[in-house]
C-alpha positions as CSV (number, residue, x, y, z in Angstrom):
1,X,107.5,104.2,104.2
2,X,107.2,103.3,100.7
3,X,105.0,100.9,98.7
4,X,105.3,100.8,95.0
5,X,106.5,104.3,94.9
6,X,108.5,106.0,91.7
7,X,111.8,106.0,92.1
8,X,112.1,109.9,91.3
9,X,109.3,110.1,94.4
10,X,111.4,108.6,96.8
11,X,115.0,110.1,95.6
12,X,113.3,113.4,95.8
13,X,112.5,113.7,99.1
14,X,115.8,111.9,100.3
15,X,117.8,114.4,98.3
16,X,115.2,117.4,100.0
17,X,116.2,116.4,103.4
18,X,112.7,115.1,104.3
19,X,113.8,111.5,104.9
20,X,116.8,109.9,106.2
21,X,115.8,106.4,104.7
22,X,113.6,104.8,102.4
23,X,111.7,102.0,103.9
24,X,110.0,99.4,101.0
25,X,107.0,97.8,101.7
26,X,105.9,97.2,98.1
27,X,106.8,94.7,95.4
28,X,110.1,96.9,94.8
29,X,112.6,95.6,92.7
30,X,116.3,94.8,93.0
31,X,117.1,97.0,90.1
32,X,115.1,99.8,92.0
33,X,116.9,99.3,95.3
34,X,120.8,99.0,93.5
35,X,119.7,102.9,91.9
36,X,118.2,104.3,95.4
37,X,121.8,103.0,96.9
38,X,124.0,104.8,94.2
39,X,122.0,107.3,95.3
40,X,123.9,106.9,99.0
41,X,120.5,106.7,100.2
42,X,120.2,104.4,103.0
43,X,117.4,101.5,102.4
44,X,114.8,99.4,104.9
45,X,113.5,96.5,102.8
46,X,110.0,94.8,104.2
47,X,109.5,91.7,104.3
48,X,107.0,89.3,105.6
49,X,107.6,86.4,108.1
50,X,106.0,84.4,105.6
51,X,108.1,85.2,103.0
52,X,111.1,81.9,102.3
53,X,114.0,84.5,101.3
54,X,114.9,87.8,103.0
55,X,117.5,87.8,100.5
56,X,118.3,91.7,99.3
57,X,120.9,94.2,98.6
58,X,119.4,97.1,101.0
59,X,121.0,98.4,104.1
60,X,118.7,96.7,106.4
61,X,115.9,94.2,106.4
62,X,112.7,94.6,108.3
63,X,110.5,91.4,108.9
64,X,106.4,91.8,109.8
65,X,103.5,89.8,110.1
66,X,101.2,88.9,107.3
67,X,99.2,92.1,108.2
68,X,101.6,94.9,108.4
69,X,100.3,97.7,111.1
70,X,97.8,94.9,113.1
71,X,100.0,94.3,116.1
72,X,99.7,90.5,115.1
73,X,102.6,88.1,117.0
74,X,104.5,86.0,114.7
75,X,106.6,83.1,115.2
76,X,109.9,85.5,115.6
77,X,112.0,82.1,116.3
78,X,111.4,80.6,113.2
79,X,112.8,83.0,110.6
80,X,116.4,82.7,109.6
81,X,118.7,86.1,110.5
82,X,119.0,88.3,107.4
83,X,123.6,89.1,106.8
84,X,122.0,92.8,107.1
85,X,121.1,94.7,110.3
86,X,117.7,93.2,111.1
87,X,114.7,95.1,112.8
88,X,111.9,92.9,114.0
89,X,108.0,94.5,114.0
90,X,104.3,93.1,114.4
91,X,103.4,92.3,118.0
92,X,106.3,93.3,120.5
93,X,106.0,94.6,123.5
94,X,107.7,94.7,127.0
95,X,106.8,91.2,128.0
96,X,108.0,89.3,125.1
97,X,111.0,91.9,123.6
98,X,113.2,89.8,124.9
């Protein structure tokens, strides 16, 4: 996980085999993510529910709660579906996954 990394930070340790992805949490540009994926790296863009546009160029999209990391429930129903792969975090577990 990234937040307001350098570039050369993240496309180092992709190209040293210590990451698969890079996963932005920061206030990452679109610029920054178009030169990670000419990279071939594969991308995670953060977002939070409370955010009106999940619109990106990365791989996949990743929506959280206001508070990243509290285990805070968010209105899941609300948000419209990303066109990427979406992952869904803040708050799950077995009784409401589904």
């Amino acid at each position: 996980m990234f937040r307001d990394a350098p570039f050369s930070e993240m496309a180092h340790l992709y190209q040293l085999g210590v990451i698969q992805y890079v996963q932005l949490h920061g206030h990452e540009s679109e610029q920054v993510v178009n030169r990670l994926k000419q990279l071939r790296i594969p991308i995670i863009r953060a977002f939070s529910y409370t955010q009106s546009s999940f619109v990106t160029s990365a791989d996949y999209v990743l929506i959280d709660g206001m508070k990243p990391g509290s285990g805070g429930i968010w209105p899941w129903e609300k948000i419209t579906r990303p066109t990427q792969p979406l992952f869904l975090a803040g708050g799950l577990t077995p009784d409401n996954v589904t």
